[in-house]
N, C-alpha and C positions, 0 to 999 in steps of 0.2 A: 273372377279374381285370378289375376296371377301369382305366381312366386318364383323368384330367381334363386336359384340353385345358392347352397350356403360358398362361401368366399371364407376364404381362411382370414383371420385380424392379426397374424404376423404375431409379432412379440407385445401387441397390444392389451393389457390387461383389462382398460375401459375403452374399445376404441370410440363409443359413439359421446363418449365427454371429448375425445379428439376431433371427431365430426362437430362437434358445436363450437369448439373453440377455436376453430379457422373463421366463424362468422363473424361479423361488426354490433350484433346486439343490439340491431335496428327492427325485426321482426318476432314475433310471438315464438318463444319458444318453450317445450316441456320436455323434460325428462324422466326416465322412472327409474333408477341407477341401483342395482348390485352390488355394494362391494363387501367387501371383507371372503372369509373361506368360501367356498360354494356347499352353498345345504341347502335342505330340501327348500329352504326360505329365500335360496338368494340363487338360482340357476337361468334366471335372465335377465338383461337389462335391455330398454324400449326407448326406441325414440320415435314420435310419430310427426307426421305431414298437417302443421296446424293451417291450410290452403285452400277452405271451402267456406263452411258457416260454423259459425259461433254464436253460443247462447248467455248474455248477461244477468247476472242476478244484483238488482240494485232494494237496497234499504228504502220501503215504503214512505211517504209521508202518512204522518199519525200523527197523532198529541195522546193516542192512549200508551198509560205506563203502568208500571207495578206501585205498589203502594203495600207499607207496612215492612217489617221485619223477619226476613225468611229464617235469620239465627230465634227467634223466636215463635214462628211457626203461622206465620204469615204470610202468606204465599197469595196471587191471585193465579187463578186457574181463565184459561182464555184464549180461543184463538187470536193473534195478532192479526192487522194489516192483510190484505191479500201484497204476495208479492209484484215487485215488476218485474218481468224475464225479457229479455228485448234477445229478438234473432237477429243475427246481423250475416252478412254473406260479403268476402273477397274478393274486389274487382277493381284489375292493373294495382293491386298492391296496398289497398286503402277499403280496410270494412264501412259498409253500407249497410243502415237498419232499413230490413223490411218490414217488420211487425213487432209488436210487445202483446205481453199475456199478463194476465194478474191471477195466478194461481194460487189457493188460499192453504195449500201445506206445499213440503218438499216430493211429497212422492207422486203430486199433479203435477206438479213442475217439469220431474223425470219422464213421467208419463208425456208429455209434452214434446219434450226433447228425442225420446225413443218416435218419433212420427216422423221424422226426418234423420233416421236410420237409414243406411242403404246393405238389405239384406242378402249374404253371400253366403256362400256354398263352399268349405273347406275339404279339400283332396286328403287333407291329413290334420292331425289336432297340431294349433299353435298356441302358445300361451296368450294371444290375442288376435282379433279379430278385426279385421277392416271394416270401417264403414259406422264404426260405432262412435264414443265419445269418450272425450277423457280430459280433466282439466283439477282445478281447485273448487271444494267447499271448504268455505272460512266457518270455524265455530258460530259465530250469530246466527250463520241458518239453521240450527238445533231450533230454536220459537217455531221452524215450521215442520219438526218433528216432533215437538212434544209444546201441547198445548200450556203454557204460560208465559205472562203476561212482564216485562222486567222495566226496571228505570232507567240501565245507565246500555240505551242501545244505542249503535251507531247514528249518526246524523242522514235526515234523509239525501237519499240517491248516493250514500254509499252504497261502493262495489262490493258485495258479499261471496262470490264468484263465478267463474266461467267455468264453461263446457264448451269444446273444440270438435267438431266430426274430425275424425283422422281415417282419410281416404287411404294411406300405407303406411308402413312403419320399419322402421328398421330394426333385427330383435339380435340383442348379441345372447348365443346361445352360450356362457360358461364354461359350463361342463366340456365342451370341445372347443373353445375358444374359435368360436364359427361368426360371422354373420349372416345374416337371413332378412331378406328384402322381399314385403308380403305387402297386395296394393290391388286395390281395384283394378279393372281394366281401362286403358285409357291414362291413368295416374302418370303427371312426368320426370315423377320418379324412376318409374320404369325405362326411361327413354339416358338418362343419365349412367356416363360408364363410372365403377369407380376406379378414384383414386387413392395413390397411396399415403395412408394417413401419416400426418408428422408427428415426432413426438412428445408429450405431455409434458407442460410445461407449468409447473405447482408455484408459483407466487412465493416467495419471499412472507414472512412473519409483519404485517404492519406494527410499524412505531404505536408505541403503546400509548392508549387514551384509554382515560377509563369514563364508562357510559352512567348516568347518572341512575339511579336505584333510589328504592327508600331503606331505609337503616335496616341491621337486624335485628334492634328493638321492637321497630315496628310489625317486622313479617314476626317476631316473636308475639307480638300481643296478640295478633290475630290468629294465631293457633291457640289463643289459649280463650280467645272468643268464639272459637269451634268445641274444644273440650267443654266450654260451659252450657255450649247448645246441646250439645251431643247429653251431656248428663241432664239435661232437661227434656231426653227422651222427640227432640224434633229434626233431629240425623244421624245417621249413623257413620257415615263418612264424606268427608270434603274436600278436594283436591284444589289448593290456593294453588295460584300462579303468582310468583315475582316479577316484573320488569325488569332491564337494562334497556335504554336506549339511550339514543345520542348520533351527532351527525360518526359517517364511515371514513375514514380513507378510504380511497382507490373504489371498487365496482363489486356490487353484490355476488359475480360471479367469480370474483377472483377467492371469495370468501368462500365459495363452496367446493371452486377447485382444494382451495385447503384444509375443508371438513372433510371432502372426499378422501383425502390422502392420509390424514390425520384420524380419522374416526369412521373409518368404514362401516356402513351399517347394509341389511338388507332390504329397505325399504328408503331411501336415502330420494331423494327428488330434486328436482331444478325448474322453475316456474318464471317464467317472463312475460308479462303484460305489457308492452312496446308503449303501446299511445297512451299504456294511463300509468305508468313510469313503477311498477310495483311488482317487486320480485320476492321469490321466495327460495332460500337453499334451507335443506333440511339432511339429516344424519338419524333418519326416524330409525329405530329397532322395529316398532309394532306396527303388527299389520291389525285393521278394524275390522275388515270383512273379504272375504275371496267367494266368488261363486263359479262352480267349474263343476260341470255333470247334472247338477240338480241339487248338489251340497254346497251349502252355506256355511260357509265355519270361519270363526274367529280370533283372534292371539291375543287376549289380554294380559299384558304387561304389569303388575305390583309385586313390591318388596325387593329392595335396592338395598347394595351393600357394595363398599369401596374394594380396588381390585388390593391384592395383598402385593406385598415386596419381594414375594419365591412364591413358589408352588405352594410349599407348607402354609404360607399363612393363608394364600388364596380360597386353600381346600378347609381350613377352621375356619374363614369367614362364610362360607359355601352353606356348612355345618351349622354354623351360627342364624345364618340367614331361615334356613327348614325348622330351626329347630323354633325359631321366635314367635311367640302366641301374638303378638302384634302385628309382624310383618306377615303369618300365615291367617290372623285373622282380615286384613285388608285384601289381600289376596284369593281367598274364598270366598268373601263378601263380593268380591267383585264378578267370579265363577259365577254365580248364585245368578246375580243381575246379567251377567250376557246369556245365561240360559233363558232368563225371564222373558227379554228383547228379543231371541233366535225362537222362543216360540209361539209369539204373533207372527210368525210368515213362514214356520215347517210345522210340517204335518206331525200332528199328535203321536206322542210320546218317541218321536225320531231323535229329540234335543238331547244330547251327553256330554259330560265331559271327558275329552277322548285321550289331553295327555296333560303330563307338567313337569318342566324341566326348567334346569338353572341356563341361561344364556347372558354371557362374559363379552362385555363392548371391551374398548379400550384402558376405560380409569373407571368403568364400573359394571357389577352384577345382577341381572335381574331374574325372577321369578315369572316364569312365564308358562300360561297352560292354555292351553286348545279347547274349542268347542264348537259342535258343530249340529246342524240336522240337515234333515232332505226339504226342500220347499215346498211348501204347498203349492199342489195344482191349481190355485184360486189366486195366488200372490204373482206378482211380477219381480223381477230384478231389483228394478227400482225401489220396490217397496220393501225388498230386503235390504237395503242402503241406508233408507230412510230411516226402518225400523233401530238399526243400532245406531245411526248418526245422534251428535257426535257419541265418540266412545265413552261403555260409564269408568273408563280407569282414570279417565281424566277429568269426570265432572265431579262420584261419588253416588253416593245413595240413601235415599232414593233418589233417581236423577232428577226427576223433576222440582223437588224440593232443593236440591245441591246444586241444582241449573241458578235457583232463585240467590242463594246465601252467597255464592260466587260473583254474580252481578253484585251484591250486596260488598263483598269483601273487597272484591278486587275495583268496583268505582265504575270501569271502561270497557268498552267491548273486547273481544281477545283476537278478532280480526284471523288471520292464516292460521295462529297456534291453537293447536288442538282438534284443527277441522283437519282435513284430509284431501291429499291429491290421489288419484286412481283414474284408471278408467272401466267404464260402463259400456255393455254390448247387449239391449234385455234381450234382440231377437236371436241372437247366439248363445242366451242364457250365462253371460258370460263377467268378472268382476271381479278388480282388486284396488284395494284403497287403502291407505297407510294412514296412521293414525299423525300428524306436525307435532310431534315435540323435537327435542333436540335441534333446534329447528329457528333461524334469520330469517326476520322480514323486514324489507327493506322497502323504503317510496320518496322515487327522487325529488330533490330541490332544488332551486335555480343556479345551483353552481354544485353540488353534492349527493350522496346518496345520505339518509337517515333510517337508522335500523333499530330495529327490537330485538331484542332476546326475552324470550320467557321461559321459567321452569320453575316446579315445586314439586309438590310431592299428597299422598293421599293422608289425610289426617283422621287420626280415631283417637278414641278415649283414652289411650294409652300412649300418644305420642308423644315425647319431650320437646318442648319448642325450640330448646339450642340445639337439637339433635335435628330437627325441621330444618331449620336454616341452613346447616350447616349441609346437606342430602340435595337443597334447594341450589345451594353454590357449586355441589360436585357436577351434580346435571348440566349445569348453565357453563362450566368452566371451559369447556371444549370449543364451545361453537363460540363464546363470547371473545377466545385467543384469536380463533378464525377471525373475527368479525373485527378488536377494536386492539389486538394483542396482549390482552388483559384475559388473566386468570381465573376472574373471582374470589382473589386472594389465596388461590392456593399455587404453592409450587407444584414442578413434576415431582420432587421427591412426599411431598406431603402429599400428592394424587399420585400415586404409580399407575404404570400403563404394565396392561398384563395383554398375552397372547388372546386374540376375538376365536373365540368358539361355543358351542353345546356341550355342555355336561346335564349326567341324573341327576336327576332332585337325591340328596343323602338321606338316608333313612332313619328315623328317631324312634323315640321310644315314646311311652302315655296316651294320649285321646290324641293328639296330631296323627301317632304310628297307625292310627287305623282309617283314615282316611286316605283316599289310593282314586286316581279318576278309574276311569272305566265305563261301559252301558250298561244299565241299569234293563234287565230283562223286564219283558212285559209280564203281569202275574197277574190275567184276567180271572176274577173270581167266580164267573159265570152268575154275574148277579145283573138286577135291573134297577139301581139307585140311579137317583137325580138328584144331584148335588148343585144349592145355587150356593155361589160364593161373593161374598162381597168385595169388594177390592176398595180397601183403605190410603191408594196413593201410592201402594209401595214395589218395588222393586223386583217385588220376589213371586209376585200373586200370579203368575203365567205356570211359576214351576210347580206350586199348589194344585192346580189345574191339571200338567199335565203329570203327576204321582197320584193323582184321583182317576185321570184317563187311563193310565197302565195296570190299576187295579178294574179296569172296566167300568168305571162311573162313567156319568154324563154327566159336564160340568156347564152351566150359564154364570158368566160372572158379568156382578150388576157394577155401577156406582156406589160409592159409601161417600163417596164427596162428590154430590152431581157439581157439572157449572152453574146450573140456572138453578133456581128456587124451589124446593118441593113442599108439600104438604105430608110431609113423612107419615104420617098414620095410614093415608089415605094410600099411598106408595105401596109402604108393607102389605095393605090388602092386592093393589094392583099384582105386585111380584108374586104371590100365593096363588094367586086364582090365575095369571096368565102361567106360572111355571108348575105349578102343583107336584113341591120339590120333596122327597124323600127325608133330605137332611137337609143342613144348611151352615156352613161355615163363616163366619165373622174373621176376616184376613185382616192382618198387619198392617201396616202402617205408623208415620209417626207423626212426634207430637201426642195428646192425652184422646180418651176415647169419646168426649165431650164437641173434637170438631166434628164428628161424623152423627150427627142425628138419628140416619138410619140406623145405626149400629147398636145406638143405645136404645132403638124403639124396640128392637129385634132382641136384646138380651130380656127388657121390662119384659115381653110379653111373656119370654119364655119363662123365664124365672112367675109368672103370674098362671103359667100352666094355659097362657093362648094363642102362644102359637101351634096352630093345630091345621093336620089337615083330616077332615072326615072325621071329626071328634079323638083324632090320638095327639099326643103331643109330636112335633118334628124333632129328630137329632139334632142339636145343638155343640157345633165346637168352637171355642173361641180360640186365636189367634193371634197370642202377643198380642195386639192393641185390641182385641175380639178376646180375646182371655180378661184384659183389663177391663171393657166395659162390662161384663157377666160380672166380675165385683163388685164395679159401681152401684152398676142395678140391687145388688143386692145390699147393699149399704156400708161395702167394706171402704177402708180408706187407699188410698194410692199415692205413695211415696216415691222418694228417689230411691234408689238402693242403695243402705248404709254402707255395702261394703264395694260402691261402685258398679259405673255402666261397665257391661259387655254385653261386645256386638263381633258377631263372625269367628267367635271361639268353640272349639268343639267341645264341650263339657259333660261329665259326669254328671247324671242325674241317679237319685236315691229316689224309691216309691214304697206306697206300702200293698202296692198288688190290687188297687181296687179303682173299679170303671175303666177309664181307659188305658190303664196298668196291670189290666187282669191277666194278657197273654204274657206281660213282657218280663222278661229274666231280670236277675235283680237289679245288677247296675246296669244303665244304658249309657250311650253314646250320645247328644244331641248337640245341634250348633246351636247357639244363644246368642239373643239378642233380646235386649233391657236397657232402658238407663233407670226405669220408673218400676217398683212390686208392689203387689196386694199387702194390704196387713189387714188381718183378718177382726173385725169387730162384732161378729154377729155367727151363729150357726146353719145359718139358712142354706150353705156350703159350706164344703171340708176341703180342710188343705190335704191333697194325697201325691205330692213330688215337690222334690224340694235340690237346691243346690247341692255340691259334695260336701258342704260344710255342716248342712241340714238345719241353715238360718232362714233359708228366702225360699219363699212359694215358689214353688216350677209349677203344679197344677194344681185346680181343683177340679168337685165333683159333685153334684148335688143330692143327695141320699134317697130320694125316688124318680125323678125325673131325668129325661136323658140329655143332660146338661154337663157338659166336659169345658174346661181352657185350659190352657198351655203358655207358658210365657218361655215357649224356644221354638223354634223352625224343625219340624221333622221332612219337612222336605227336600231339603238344603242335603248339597255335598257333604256338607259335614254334621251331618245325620244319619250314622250309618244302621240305627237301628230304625228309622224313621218310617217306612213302610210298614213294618210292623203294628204302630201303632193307629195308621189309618186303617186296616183293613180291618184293627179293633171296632173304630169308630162306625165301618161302612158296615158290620154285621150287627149295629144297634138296630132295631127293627122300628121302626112307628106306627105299626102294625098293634101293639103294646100300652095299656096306661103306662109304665113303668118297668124299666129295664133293673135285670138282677144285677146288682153289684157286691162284688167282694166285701164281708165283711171285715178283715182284719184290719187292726188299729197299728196304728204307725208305731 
C-alpha cells in the first residue's frame, strides 16, 4: 500500500464535496462527509475509488409473508428467503456480473464479501483502510438480521444494497485541514497529480412544492394505536416513520450540497448508484456502530427537543429535556437494547455504558449516549454489523417485535431510511456505519428525480400524539426545504437554528439523579452456579446474562418461543438433564406469559415442587413476563395496571425485607417495565414489593420454596441497586428442600 504525503486543502472546508462536484454524475459515487464543529465524532471526511468489484443485494422471490397483527402480539418468527448477492466487477467503464450467492442471513452475506478483500499492511493508523468495502444497507435487510417473517416487503429483485471494494481513498483530515491519499499499489489514483479545487458552489432554495404526506390526523391515530399496544403489555416502544414524497426539481445532489451547508452533521453521506438511477443524501447525527482496535461501540440517539431562541431558553430546554421521565425513559430503554445486541459479539461482561450527553444540530437537540465492548475472539466484523443492524433507536423494542408493528404501521418498505452507509474492512478489524435519518432518497424518472423524506420519532406509553407529529415535522423540516423548499409547515422563526455543538447531560434530582453511565466492575463471587435462562423474545435478555456472568455464573440461554413446534414437557426434561442448571431464570418479554408454553411449564412445575435436580427444588426467578407466568401458575389473575404502563422509568420500589429483599435496604432504585400486574387471588404466594404508591405488586415470593418474580429489570442501566438483588438470588442454594426467608409482614 502506498500513501502520499498530506496536501494542504487551501481555504477548503469540505474539499472532497469540491472533488465530486467537478464530476457529471455519470459514475457511482460515495461519500462519508463531516461537517459541522470538529469533535471526536466528526474529524474526517472519505471519499473512496468505487473502480474494481461491487457486490448487489436484490429482494428474493418468495410468496412467504407475515400474517397476523404485530400491535396485537402476533408476530411470525422465521427465516426469510435466502438472499441474492450478485458480484459484479468494472471493465472500460461498465459493471459485468460474474457470479450470484444466495446467502440465507446478512452476516454470510458479509462473510462472503470480506473473500475478496485485498489485505494490507498500514505503516501508520488511518481512519480506513484500503482494500476493504464500503456502500449502502437499506433497512429491509434487517429480516436477514433478525429472524422474521413481514407482509409489506419490497418487490422481488429490488435493490436492498451495494458494497463497493475501494482500492484508495481520499481522507480529509479536519483537525488540520490536510488531505491524505491512501491506495493500494498500482491504484491510478496514485498516478494522478492534484489539482486546484474550485470553490463551493451551494444551490439556490428550490421553488417551493410541497411533497404529498398523509394527514396529521392520521400519523395521530397511529400513535395512539401504539399506546393501546403498548398498554396491552406486546411493546414497549415504536419508532413510526412519516413519508414526504413527490417528483424534485433540479438533482439529488444539488439537495445535499444544501443539507450540507444548511445542516451539518457528523455522519452526513452522498450515495450514487449510476445505472440503477438511486441516490441518497443524508445530514445523519448517529452513528450505529464503529470498530477500531477490537472495540465495538455504538451512539444511540433518543429524546429530542427544539433548539431555543437565546442561550437561556436553549439551556431550560436542555434541563427539560434530562429532566423528562418520557424522553429519559425511551432513551434508556434504548441503552438497555444496544447493550443487549453489543453482547452477542463481545466478550463477556466487556459491554457498558460509557457516556451521555446532550448533542445540539441546527433546529434541534438530542440525547445521545455511547456504548461499547471488546469483541469476541469467535465473532467477525461483519457479525458485529449485522448483530446491531438496523439500529434499535429507530425500529424500538423489542426489535423484533417493533421490526413486525412498523411493517404493520407504516404499509411499505423503508428502503435507504434508517439502514446505513459505512464502510467494512473485517481483515483490518476495521468499521463505521451511520445510522439514514435525516436523510433524501431519491430514484430517477424519465424526465425527473422523485424523492422521499422520512422521520418520526420513538413512541411510549407516555407520548402525546400532537406532541408526535409535531417532533415528526421538526425532524423532516430541514432536509424536506433541501429537497422540495418546503418546511413542513414550520417557519425559521417557529424552528430556530441554534449554534451545532456537545453539551453535558444537566443534572436533576429523584430516581433519574441516580443513574450516571459508567462500567460496571466485575464482582466475581467465587461461586459455581449454572444458571439456564430463558429468553422470551426480548430486548434486554443478553444484559441478564451478562449481570449473571460479572457475578461469576455460567449462563445457557434457551428459546421461550422456539420457531418450530415443541413437545414442551418433554423439552423441560431435555433442558434439565442436558444442562443440569443450579437456578433457573424465566426472562422478559412481551405480550402475556401464555405465548411462551415453556415458561408456563417451568413456573407449573416449580410451584408443584418439580422442578428438581437430585431431589432439591431448583431456584426459581421470574422476570417481568417470567414473574407474570409464576402467578398464573399459581392462580392469580393478570390485569392491565390501573394506574398505567411503564416501561424504561427508573422507580422507587417499597419491600417488606423477605426472600429476595432480604439484603436490600429499604427503598431501592429499579427500571420498570409493565403494562399488565398480578392481583393476587390465592395465598399460595405473598406479595413482598410493591410500587412507590404501595398499590401494584413489584414482587413476590413463595413462603417455603425457592420461588422469586419481579415485575422490573434489575439489570438495566437504570437499576442501580439491581446487582444486589441477583447475588441475593445466586446464594439461594438447591442444595436445600427450602430456603429461609424473612419473616416480617409488610
Amino acid at each position: 500500500m502506498r500513501v502520499i504525503s498530506r496536501i494542504e486543502a487551501n481555504s477548503h472546508e469540505s474539499p472532497l464535496i469540491s472533488m465530486l462536484q467537478e464530476r457529471n454524475r455519470e459514475a457511482d459515487e460515495l461519500l462519508l462527509h463531516s461537517g459541522g464543529p470538529v469533535t471526536d465524532l466528526s474529524q474526517n471526511s472519505m471519499l473512496p475509488a468505487l473502480d474494481s468489484i461491487r457486490f448487489l443485494f436484490f429482494e428474493p422471490h418468495s410468496e412467504d409473508t407475515g400474517e397476523g397483527s404485530a400491535l396485537h402480539g402476533e408476530i411470525n418468527l422465521g427465516n426469510p428467503p435466502p438472499l441474492s448477492l450478485v458480484r459484479q466487477r468494472i471493465i472500460e467503464g461498465r459493471w459485468h456480473t460474474e457470479e450470484e450467492y444466495n446467502p440465507a442471513t446478512l452476516d454470510e452475506a458479509l462473510s462472503i464479501v470480506a473473500e475478496f478483500e485485498i489485505e494490507v499492511e498500514l505503516e501508520e493508523k488511518q481512519p480506513v483502510t484500503p482494500g476493504g468495502f464500503a456502500g449502502l444497507l437499506g433497512y429491509d435487510l434487517g429480516r436477514w438480521s433478525n429472524s422474521i417473517r413481514l407482509s409489506n416487503t419490497p418487490e422481488p429483485g429490488t435493490l436492498l444494497g451495494v458494497l463497493w471494494r475501494c482500492d484508495a481513498w481520499w481522507i480529509h483530515e479536519r483537525t488540520n485541514n490536510q488531505l491524505r491519499l491512501i491506495a493500494i499499489e498500482g491504484h491510478e489514483w496514485l498516478e494522478h497529480e492534484f489539482t486546484t479545487l474550485s470553490d463551493l458552489q451551494i444551490p439556490n432554495r428550490p421553488e417551493p412544492k410541497v411533497p404529498d404526506s398523509e394527514s396529521d390526523s392520521s400519523h395521530a391515530r397511529k400513535v395512539e394505536k401504539i399506546r393501546k399496544s403498548i398498554r396491552g403489555g406486546h411493546l414497549y416502544q415504536v419508532n413510526y416513520g412519516r413519508k414526504w414524497e413527490g417528483e424534485m426539481s433540479g438533482q439529488p445532489w444539488d439537495t445535499f450540497l444544501r443539507m450540507s451547508y444548511s445542516n451539518p452533521a457528523p455522519f452526513s453521506s452522498w450515495f450514487h448508484l449510476a445505472d440503477y438511477g438511486w441516490a441518497v443524501a443524508s445530514a445523519s447525527p448517529e452513528r450505529l456502530m464503529r470498530l477500531e482496535s477490537g472495540i465495538v461501540s455504538t451512539r444511540p440517539i433518543k429524546g429530542t427537543r427544539a433548539r431555543g431562541r437565546n442561550e437561556k431558553e436553549d439551556s431550560e430546554l436542555r434541563i427539560e429535556l434530562a429532566s423528562s421521565e418520557k424522553e429519559m425513559a425511551e432513551h434508556l430503554m434504548l441503552v438497555d437494547l444496544e447493550r443487549h445486541d453489543l453482547s452477542s459479539v463481545c466478550q463477556s461482561g466487556s459491554v457498558y455504558w460509557s457516556d451521555c450527553r446532550i448533542e445540539a444540530l441546527a433546529n434541534v437537540q438530542h440525547l445521545v449516549s455511547g456504548v461499547e465492548g471488546e469483541l469476541s475472539p469467535n465473532k467477525s466484523p461483519g457479525e458485529s454489523l449485522a448483530a446491531l443492524f438496523p439500529g434499535g433507536s429507530i425500529t424500538g423494542c423489542p426489535k423484533v417485535v417493533t421490526m413486525a408493528a412498523i411493517d404493520q404501521l407504516e404499509g411499505s418498505p423503508r428502503s435507504a431510511w434508517t439502514g446505513s452507509i459505512g464502510h467494512l474492512n473485517q481483515s483490518a478489524g476495521q468499521a463505521d456505519w451511520n445510522i439514514l435519518i435525516r436523510t433524501m432518497e431519491a430514484r430517477s424518472g424519465p424526465e425527473s428525480w422523485y424523492a422521499t423524506v422520512q422521520a418520526g420519532g420513538g413512541v411510549v406509553i407516555d407520548s402525546n400524539p400532537a406532541d408526535e407529529v409535531e417532533e415528526a415535522r421538526w425532524k423532516a423540516a430541514a432536509v424536506t426545504e433541501a429537497t422540495w423548499g418546503f418546511r413542513t409547515g414550520f417557519s425559521s422563526e417557529e424552528l430556530p437554528e441554534g449554534e451545532v455543538g456537545i453539551l453535558p447531560l444537566p443534572k436533576v434530582e429523584g430516581a433519574l439523579g441516580r443513574i450516571s453511565p459508567g462500567a460496571k466492575k466485575k464482582e466475581n463471587l467465587d461461586i459455581d452456579y449454572h444458571v439456564l435462562l430463558i429468553d422470551n423474545l426480548d430486548s434486554f435478555t443478553n444484559n441478564i446474562a451478562g449481570s449473571l456472568n460479572r457475578l461469576g455464573a455460567k449462563v445457557t440461554i434457551v428459546e421461550g418461543r422456539p420457531i418450530t413446534k415443541i413437545d414442551t414437557k418433554n423439552h423441560v426434561d431435555i433442558l434439565l438433564n442436558a444442562h443440569n442448571p443450579t437456578h433457573i431464570i424465566i426472562g422478559p418479554g412481551p405480550s402475556r406469559p401464555e405465548v411462551s408454553p415453556l415458561s408456563m411449564e417451568i413456573a407449573h412445575r416449580a410451584l408443584q415442587n418439580r422442578l428438581k435436580i437430585s431431589e432439591n427444588p431448583i431456584p426459581l426467578l421470574g422476570w417481568c413476563l417470567g414473574h407474570q407466568a409464576i402467578g398464573l401458575a399459581a392462580g392469580w389473575n393478570l390485569i392491565e395496571s390501573p394506574l398505567g404502563a411503564v416501561h424504561g422509568v427508573p422507580s422507587k420500589i417499597t419491600h417488606d425485607g423477605s426472600g429476595l429483599f432480604q439484603n436490600a435496604s429499604e427503598e431501592i432504585v429499579m427500571m420498570r417495565y409493565n403494562s399488565l400486574v398480578l392481583d393476587s387471588t390465592n395465598e399460595d404466594l405473598k406479595a413482598n414489593s410493591w410500587d412507590e404508591s404501595g398499590s401494584l405488586i413489584m414482587g413476590i415470593s413463595h413462603p417455603t420454596l425457592p420461588i422469586e418474580g419481579v415485575q422490573f429489570h434489575p439489570e438495566s442501566v437504570g437499576s442501580p441497586d439491581g446487582l444486589d438483588l441477583l447475588t441475593t438470588f445466586l446464594n439461594f442454594s438447591n442444595k436445600v428442600s427450602k430456603f429461609e426467608v424473612n419473616k416480617q409482614v409488610r
